[in-house]
Backbone as XML, in Angstrom:
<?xml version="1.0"?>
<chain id="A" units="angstrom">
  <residue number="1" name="UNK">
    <atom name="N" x="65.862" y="169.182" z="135.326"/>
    <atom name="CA" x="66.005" y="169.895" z="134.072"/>
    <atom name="C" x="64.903" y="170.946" z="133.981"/>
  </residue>
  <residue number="2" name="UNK">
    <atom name="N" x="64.838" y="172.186" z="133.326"/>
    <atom name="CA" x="64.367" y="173.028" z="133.840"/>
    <atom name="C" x="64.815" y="174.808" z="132.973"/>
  </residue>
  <residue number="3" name="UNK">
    <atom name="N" x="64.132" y="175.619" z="132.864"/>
    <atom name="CA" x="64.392" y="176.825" z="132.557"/>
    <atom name="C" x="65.050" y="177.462" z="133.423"/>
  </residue>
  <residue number="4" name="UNK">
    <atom name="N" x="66.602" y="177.981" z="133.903"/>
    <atom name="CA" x="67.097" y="178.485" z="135.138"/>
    <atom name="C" x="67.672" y="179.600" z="134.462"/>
  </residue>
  <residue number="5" name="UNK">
    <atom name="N" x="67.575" y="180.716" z="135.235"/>
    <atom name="CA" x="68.384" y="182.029" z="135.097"/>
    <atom name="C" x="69.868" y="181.714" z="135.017"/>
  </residue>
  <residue number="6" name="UNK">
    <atom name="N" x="70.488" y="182.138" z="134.429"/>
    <atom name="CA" x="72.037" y="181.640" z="134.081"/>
    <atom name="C" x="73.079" y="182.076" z="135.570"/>
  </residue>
  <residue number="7" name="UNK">
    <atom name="N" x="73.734" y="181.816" z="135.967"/>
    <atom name="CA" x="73.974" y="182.447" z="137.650"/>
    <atom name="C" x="74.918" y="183.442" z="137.392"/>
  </residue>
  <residue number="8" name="UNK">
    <atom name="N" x="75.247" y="184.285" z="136.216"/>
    <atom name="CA" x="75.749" y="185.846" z="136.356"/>
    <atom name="C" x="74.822" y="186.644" z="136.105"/>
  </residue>
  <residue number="9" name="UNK">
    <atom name="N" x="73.668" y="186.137" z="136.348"/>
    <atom name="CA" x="72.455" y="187.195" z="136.407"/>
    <atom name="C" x="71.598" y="186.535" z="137.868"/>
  </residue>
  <residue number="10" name="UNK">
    <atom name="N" x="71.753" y="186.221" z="138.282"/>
    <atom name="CA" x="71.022" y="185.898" z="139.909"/>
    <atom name="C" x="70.403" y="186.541" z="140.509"/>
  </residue>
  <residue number="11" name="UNK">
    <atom name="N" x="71.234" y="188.095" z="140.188"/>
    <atom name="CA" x="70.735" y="188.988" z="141.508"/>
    <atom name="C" x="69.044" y="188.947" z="141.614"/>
  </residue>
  <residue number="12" name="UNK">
    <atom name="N" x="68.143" y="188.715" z="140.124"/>
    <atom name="CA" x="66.881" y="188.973" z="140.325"/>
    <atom name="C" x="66.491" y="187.492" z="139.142"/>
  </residue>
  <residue number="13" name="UNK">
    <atom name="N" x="65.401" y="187.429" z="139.651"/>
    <atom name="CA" x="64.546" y="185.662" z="138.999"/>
    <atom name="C" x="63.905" y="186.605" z="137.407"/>
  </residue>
  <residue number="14" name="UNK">
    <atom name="N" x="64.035" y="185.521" z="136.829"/>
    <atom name="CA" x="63.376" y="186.198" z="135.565"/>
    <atom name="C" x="61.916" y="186.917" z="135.523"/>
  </residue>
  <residue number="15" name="UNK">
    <atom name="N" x="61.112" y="186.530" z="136.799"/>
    <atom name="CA" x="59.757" y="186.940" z="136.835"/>
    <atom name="C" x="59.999" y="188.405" z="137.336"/>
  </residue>
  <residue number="16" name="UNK">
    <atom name="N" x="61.259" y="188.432" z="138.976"/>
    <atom name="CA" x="61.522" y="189.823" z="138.778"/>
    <atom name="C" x="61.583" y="190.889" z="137.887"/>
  </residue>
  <residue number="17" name="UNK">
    <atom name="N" x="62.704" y="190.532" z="136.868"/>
    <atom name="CA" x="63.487" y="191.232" z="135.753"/>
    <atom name="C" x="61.926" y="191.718" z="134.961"/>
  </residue>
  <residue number="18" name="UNK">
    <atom name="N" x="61.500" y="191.021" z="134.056"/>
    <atom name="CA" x="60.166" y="191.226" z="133.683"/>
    <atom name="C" x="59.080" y="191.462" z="134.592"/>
  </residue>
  <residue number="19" name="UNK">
    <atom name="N" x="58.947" y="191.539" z="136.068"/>
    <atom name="CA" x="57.824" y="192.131" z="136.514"/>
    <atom name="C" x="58.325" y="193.610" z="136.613"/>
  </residue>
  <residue number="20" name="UNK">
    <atom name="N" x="60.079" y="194.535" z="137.118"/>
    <atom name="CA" x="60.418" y="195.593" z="137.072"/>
    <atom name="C" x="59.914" y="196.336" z="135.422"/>
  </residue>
  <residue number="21" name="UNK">
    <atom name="N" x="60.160" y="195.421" z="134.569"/>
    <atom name="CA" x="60.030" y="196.175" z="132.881"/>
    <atom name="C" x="58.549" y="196.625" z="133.270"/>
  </residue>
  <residue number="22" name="UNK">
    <atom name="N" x="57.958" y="195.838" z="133.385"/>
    <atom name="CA" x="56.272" y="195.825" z="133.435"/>
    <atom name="C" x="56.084" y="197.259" z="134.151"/>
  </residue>
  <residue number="23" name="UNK">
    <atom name="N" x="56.394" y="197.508" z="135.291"/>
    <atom name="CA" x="56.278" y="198.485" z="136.256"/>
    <atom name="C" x="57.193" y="199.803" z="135.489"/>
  </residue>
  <residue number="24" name="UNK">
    <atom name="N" x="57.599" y="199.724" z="134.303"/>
    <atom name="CA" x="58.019" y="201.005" z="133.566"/>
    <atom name="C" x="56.935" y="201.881" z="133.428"/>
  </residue>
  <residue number="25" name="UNK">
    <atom name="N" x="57.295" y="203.267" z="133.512"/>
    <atom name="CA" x="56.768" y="204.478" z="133.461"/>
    <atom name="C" x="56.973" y="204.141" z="131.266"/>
  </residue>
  <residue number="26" name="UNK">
    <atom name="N" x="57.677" y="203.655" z="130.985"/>
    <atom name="CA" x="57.585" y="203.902" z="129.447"/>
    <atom name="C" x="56.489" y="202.784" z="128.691"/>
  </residue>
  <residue number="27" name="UNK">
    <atom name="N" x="55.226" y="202.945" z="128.308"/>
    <atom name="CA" x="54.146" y="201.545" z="128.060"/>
    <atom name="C" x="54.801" y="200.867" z="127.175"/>
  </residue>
  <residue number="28" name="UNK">
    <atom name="N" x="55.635" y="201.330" z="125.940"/>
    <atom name="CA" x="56.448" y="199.954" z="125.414"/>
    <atom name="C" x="57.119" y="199.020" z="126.122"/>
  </residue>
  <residue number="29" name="UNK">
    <atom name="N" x="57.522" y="199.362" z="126.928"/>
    <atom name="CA" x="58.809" y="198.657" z="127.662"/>
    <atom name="C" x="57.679" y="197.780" z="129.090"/>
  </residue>
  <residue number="30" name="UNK">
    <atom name="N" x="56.698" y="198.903" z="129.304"/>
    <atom name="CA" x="56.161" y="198.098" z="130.270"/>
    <atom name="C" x="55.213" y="196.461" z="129.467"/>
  </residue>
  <residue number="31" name="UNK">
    <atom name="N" x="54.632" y="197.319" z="128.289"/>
    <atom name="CA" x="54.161" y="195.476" z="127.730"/>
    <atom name="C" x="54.974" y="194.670" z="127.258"/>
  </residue>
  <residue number="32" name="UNK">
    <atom name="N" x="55.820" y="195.174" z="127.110"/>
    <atom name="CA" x="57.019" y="194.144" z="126.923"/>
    <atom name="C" x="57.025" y="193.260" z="128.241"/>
  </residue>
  <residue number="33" name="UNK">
    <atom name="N" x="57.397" y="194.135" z="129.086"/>
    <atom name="CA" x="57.138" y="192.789" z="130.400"/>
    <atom name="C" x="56.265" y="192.120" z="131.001"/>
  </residue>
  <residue number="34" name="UNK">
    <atom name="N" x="55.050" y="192.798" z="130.156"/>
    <atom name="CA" x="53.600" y="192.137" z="130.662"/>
    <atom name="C" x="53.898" y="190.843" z="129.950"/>
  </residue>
  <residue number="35" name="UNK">
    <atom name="N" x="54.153" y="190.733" z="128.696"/>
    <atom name="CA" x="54.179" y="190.040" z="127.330"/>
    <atom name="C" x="55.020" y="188.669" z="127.805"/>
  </residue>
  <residue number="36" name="UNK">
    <atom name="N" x="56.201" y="189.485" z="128.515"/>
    <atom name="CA" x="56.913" y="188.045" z="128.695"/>
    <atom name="C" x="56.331" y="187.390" z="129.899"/>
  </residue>
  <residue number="37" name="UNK">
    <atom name="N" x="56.342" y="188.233" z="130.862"/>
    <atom name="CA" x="55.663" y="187.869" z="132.017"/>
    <atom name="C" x="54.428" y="186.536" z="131.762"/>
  </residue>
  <residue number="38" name="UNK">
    <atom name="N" x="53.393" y="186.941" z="131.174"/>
    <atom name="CA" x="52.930" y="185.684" z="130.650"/>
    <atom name="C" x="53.037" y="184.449" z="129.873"/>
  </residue>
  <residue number="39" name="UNK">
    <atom name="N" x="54.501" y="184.800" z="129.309"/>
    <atom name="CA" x="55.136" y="183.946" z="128.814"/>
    <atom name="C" x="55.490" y="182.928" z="129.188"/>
  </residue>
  <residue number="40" name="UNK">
    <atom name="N" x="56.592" y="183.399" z="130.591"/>
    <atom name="CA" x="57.426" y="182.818" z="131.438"/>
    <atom name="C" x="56.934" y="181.013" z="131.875"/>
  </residue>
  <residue number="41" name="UNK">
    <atom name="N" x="55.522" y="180.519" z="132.058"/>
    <atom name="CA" x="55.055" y="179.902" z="132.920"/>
    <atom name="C" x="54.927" y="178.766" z="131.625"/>
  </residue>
  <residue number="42" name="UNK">
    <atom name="N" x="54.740" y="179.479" z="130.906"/>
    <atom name="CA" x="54.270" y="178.300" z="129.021"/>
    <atom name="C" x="55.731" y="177.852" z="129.111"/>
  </residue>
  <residue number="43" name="UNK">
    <atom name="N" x="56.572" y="178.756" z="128.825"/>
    <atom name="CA" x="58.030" y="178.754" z="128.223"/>
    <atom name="C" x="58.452" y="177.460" z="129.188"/>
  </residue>
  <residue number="44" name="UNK">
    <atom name="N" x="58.415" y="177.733" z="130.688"/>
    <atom name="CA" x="59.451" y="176.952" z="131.249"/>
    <atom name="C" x="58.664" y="175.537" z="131.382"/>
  </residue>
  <residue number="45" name="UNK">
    <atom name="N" x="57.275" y="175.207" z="130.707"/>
    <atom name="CA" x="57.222" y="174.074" z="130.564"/>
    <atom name="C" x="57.374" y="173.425" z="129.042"/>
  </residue>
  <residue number="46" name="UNK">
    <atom name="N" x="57.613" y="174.129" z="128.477"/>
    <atom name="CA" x="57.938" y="174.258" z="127.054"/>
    <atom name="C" x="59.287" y="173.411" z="126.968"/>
  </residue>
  <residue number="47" name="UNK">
    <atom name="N" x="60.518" y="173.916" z="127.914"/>
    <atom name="CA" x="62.104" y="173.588" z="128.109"/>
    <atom name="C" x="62.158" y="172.381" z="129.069"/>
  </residue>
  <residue number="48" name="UNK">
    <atom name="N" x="60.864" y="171.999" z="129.725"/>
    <atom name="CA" x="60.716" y="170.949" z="130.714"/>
    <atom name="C" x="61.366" y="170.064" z="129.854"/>
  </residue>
  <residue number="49" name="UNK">
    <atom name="N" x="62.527" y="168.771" z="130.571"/>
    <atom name="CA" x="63.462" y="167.809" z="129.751"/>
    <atom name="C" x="64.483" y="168.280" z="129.250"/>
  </residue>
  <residue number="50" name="UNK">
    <atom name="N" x="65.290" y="169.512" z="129.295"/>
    <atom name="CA" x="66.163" y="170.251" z="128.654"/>
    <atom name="C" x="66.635" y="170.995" z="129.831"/>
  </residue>
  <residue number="51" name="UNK">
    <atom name="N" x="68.043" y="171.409" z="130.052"/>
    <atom name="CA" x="68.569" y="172.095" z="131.109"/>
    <atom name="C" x="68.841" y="173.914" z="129.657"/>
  </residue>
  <residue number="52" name="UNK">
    <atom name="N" x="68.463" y="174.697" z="130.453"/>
    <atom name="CA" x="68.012" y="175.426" z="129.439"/>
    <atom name="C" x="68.965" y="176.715" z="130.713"/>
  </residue>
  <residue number="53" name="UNK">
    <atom name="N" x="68.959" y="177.730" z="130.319"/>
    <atom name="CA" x="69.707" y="178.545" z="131.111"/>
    <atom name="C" x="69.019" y="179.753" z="130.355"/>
  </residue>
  <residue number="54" name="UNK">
    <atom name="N" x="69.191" y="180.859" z="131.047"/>
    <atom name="CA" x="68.263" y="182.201" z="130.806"/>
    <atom name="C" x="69.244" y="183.557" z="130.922"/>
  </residue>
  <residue number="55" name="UNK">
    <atom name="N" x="69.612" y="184.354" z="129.993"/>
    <atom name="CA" x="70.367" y="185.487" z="129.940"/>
    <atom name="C" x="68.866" y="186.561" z="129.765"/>
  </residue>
  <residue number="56" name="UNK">
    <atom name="N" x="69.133" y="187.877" z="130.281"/>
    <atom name="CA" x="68.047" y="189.216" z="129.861"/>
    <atom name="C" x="69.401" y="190.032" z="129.280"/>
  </residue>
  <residue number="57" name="UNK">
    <atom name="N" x="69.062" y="190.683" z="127.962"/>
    <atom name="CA" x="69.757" y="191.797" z="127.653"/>
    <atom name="C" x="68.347" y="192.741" z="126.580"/>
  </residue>
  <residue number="58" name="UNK">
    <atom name="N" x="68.355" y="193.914" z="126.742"/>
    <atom name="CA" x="67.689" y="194.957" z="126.111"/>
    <atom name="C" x="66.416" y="194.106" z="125.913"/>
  </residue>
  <residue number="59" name="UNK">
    <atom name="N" x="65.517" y="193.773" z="126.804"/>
    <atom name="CA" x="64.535" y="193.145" z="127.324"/>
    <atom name="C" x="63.773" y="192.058" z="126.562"/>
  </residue>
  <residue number="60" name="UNK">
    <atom name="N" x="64.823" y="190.886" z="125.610"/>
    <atom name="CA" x="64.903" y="190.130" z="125.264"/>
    <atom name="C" x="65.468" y="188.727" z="126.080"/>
  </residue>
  <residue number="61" name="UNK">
    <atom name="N" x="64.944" y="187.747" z="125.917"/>
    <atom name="CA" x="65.163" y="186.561" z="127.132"/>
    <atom name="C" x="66.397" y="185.376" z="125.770"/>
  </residue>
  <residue number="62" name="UNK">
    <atom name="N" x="67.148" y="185.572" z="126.309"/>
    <atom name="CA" x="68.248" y="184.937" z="125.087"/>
    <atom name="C" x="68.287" y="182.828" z="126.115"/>
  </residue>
  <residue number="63" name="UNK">
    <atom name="N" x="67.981" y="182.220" z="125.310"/>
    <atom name="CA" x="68.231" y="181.149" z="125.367"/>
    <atom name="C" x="69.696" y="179.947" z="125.358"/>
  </residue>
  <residue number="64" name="UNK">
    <atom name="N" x="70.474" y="179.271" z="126.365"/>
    <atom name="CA" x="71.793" y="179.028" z="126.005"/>
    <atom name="C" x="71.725" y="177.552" z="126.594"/>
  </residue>
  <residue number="65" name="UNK">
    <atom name="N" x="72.268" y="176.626" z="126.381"/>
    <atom name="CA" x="72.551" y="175.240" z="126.537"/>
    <atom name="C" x="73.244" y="174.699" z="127.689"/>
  </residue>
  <residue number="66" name="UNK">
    <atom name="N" x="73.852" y="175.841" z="128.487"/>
    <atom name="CA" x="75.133" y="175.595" z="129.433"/>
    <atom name="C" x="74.906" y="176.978" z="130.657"/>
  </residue>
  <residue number="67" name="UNK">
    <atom name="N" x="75.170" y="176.443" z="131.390"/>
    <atom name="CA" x="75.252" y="178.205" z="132.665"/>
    <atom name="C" x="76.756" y="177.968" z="132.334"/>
  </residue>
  <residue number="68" name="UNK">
    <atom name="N" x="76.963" y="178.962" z="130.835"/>
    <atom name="CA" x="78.637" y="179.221" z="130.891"/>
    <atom name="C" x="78.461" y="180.396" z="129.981"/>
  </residue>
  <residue number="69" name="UNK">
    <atom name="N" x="79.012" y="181.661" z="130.477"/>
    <atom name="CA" x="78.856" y="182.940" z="129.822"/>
    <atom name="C" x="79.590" y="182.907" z="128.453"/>
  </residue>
  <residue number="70" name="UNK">
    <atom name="N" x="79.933" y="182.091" z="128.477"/>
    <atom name="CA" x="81.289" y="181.638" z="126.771"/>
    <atom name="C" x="79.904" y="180.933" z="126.097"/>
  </residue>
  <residue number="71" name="UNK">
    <atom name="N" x="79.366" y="180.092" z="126.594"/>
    <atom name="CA" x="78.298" y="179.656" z="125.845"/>
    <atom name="C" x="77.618" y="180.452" z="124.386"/>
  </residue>
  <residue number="72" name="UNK">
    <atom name="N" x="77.650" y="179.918" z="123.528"/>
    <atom name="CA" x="76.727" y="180.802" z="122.459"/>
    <atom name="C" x="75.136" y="180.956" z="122.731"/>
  </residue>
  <residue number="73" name="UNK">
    <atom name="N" x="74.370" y="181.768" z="122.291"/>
    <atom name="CA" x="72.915" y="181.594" z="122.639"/>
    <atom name="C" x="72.759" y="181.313" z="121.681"/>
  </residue>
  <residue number="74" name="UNK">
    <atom name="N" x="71.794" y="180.314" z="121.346"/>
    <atom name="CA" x="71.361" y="179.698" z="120.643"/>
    <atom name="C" x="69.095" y="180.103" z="120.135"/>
  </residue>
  <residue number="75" name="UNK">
    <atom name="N" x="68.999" y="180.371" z="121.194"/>
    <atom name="CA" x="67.346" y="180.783" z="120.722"/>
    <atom name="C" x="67.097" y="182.157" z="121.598"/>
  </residue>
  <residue number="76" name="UNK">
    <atom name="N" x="66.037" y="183.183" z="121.045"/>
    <atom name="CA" x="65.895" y="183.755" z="121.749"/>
    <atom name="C" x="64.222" y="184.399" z="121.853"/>
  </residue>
  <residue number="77" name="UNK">
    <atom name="N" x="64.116" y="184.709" z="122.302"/>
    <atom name="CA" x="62.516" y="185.367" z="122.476"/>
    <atom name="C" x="62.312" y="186.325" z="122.936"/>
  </residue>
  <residue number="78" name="UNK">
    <atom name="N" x="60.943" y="187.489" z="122.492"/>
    <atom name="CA" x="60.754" y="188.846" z="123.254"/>
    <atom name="C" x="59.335" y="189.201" z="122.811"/>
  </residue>
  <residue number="79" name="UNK">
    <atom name="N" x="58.958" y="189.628" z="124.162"/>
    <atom name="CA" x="57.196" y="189.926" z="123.506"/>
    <atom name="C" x="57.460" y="191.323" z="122.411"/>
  </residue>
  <residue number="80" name="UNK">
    <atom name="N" x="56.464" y="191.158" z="121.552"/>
    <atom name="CA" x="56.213" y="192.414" z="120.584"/>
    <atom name="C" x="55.196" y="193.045" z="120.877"/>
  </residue>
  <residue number="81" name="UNK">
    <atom name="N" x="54.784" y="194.059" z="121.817"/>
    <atom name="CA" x="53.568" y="194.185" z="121.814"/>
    <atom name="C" x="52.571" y="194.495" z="120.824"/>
  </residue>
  <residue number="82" name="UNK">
    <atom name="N" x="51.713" y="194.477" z="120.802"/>
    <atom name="CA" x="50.568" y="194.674" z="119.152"/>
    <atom name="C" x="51.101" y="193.888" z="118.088"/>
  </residue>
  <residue number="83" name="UNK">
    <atom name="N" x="51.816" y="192.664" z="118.283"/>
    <atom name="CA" x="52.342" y="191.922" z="117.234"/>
    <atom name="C" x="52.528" y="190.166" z="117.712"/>
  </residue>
  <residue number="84" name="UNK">
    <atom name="N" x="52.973" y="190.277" z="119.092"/>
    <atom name="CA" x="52.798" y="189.225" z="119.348"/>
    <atom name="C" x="54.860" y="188.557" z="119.658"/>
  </residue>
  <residue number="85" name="UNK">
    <atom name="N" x="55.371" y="187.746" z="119.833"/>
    <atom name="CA" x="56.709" y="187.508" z="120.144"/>
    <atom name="C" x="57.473" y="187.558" z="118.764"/>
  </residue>
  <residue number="86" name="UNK">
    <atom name="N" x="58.942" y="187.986" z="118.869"/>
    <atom name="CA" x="59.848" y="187.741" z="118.292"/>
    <atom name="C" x="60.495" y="186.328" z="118.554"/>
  </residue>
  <residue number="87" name="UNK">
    <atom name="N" x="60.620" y="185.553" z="117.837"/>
    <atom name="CA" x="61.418" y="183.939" z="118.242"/>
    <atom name="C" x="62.700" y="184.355" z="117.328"/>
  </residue>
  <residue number="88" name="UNK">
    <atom name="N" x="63.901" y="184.053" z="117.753"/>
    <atom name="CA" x="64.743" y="184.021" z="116.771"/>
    <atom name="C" x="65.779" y="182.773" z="116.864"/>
  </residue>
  <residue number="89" name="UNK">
    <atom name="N" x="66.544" y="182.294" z="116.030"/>
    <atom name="CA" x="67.316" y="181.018" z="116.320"/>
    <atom name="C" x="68.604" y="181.002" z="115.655"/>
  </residue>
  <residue number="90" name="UNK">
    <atom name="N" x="69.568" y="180.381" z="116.286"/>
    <atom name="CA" x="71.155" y="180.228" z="114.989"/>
    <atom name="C" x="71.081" y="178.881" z="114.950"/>
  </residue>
  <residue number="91" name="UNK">
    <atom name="N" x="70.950" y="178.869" z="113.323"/>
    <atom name="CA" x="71.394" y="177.858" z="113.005"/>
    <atom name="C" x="72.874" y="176.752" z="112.968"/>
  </residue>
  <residue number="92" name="UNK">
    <atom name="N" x="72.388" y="175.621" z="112.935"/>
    <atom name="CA" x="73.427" y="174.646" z="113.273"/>
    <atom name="C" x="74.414" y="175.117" z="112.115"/>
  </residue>
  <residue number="93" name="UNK">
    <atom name="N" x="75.742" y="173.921" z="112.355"/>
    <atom name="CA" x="76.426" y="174.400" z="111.802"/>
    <atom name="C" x="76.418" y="173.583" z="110.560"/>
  </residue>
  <residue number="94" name="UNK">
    <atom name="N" x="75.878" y="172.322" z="110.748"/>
    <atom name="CA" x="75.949" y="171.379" z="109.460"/>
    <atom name="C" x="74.973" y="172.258" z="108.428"/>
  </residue>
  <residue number="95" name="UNK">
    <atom name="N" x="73.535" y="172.772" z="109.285"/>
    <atom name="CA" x="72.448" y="173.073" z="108.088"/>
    <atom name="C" x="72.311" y="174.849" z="107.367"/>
  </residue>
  <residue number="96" name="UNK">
    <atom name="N" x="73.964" y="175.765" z="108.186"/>
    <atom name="CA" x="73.624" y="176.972" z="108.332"/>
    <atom name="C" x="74.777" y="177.222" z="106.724"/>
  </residue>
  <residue number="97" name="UNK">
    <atom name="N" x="73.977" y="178.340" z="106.234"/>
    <atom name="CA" x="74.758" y="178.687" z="104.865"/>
    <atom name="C" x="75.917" y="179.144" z="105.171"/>
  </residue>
  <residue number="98" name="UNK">
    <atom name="N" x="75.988" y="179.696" z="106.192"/>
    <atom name="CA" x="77.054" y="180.940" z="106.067"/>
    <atom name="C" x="77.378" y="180.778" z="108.045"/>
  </residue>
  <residue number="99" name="UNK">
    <atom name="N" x="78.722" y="181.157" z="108.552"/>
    <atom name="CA" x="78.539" y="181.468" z="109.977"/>
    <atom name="C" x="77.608" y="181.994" z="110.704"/>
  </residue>
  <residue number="100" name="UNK">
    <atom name="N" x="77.122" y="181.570" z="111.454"/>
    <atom name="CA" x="76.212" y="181.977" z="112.341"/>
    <atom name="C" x="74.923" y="182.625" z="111.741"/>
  </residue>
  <residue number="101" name="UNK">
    <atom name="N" x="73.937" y="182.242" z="110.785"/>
    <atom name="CA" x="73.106" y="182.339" z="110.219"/>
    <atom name="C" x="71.944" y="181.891" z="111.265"/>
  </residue>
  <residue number="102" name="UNK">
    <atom name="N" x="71.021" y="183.092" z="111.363"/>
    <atom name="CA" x="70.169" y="183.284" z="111.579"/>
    <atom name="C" x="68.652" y="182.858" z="111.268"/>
  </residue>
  <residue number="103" name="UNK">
    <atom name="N" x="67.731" y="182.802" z="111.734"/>
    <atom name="CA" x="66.530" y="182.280" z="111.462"/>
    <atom name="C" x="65.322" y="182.877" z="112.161"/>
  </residue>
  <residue number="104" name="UNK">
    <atom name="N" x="64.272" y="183.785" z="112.029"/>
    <atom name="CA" x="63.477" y="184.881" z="113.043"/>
    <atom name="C" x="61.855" y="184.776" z="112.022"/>
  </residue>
  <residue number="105" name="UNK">
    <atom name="N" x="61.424" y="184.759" z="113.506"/>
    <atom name="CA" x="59.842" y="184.550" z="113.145"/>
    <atom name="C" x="58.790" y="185.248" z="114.298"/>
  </residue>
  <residue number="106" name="UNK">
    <atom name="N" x="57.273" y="185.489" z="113.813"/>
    <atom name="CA" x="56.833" y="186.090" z="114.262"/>
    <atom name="C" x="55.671" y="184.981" z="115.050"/>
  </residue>
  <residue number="107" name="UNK">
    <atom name="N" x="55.554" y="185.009" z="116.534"/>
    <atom name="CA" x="54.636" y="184.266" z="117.207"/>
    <atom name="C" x="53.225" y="184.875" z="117.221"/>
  </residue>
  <residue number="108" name="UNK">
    <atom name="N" x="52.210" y="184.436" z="117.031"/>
    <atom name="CA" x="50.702" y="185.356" z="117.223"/>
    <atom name="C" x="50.531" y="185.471" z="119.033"/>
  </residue>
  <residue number="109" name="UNK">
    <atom name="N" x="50.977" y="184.219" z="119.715"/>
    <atom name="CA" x="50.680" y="184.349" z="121.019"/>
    <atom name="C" x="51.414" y="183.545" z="121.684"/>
  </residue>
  <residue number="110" name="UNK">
    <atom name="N" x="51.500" y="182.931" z="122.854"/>
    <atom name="CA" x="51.908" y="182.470" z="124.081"/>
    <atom name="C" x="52.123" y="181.051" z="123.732"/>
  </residue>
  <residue number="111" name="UNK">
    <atom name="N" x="51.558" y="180.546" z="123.140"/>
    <atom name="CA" x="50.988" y="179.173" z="122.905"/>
    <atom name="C" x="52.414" y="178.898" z="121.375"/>
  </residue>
  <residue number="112" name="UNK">
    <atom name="N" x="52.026" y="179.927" z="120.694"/>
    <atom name="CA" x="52.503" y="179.765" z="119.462"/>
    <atom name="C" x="54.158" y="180.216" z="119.465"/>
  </residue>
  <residue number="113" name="UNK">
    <atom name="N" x="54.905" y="181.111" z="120.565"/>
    <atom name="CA" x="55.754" y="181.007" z="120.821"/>
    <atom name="C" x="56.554" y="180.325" z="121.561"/>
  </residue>
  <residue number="114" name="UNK">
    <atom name="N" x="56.078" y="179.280" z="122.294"/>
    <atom name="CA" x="56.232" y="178.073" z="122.876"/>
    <atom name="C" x="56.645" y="177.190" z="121.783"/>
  </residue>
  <residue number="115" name="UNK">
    <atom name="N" x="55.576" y="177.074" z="121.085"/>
    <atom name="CA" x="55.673" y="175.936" z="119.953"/>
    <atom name="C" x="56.925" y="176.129" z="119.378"/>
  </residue>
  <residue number="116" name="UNK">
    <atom name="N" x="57.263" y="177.393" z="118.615"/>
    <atom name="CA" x="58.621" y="178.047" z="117.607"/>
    <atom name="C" x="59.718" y="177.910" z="118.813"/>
  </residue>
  <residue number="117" name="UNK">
    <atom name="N" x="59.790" y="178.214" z="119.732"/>
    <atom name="CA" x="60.779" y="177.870" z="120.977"/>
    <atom name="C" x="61.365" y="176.074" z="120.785"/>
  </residue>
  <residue number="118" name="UNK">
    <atom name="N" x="60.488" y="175.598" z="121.174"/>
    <atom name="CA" x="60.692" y="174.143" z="120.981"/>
    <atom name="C" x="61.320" y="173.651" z="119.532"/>
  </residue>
  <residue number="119" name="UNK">
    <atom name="N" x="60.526" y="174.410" z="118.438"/>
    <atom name="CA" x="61.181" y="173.774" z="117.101"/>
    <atom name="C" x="62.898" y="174.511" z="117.300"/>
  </residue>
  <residue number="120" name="UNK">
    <atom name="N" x="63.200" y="175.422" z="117.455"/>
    <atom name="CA" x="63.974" y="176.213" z="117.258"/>
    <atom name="C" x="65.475" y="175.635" z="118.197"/>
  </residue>
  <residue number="121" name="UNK">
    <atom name="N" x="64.775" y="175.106" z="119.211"/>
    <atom name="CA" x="66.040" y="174.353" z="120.082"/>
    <atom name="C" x="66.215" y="172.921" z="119.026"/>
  </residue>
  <residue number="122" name="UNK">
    <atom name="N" x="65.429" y="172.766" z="119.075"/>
    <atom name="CA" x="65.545" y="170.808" z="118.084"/>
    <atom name="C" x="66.499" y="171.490" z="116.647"/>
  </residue>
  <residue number="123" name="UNK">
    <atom name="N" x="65.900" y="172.038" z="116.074"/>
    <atom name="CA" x="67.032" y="172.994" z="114.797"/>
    <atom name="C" x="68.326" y="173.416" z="114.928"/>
  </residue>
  <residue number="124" name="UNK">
    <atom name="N" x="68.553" y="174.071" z="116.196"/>
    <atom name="CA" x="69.898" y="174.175" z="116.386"/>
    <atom name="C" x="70.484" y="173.485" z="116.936"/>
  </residue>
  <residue number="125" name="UNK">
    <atom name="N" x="70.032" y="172.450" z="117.062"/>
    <atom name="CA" x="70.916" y="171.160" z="117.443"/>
    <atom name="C" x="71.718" y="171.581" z="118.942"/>
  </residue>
  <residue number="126" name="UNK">
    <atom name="N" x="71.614" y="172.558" z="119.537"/>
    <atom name="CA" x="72.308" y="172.611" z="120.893"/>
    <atom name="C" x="71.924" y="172.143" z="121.807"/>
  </residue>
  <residue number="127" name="UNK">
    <atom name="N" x="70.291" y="171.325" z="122.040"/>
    <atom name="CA" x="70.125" y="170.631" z="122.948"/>
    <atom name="C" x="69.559" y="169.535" z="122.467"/>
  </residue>
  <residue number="128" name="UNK">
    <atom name="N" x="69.797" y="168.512" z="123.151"/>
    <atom name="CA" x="69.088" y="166.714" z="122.855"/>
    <atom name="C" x="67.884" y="166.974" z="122.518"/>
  </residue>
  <residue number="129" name="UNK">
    <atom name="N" x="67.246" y="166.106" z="121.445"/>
    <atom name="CA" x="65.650" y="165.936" z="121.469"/>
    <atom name="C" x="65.267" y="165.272" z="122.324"/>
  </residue>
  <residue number="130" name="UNK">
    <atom name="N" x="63.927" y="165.342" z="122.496"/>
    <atom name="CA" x="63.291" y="164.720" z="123.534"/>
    <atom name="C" x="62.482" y="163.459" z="122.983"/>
  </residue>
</chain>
């Protein structure tokens, strides 16, 4: 069990994907991949006990329960640079007001977006507690 790249994204490992952002000529986009880049190593012991699967779109790391592209994502994360991570989550369906209701918070650091990662899977109920 384990943090794994979802396998319609294979061609490159998530450290790739975020070490190419990093290596951007544009500095937003490149601390963005610094940001996650240091992320990566907290995070995937963060999901340790959980089969966790990994989508990249617009240089956000989307979180999903299943390597099945039908899958919903359920958590997601992205460094902010000068701010620190975006965590965001959908709520379950028993505790959510409305369809697919949302839930987004701001991490100070590495440590602290780990932590909101972890609450955020246990909340949406898409993977077992540990």
């Amino acid at each position: 069990m384990a943090l794994s790249r979802a396998s319609v994204e294979q061609s490159k490992s998530l450290e790739e994907f975020y070490g190419e952002l990093k290596s951007s000529t544009d500095s937003f986009s490149a601390a963005i991949g610094g940001g996650m880049l240091e992320l990566l190593p907290l995070l995937k012991d963060a999901c340790s006990g959980r089969d966790v699967w990994a989508l990249t779109s617009l240089m956000r790391l989307w979180l999903l329960p299943a390597d099945d592209l039908s899958a919903p994502w359920l958590v997601s994360v992205m460094a902010m640079p000068g701010v620190g991570f975006q965590v965001m989550y959908r709520m379950s369906d028993t505790e959510s007001p409305w369809p697919d209701a949302l839930v987004q918070g701001t991490a100070v650091d590495e440590a602290d977006a780990c932590r909101m990662v972890r609450i955020a899977m246990e909340r949406c109920r898409g993977w077992t507690s540990l």
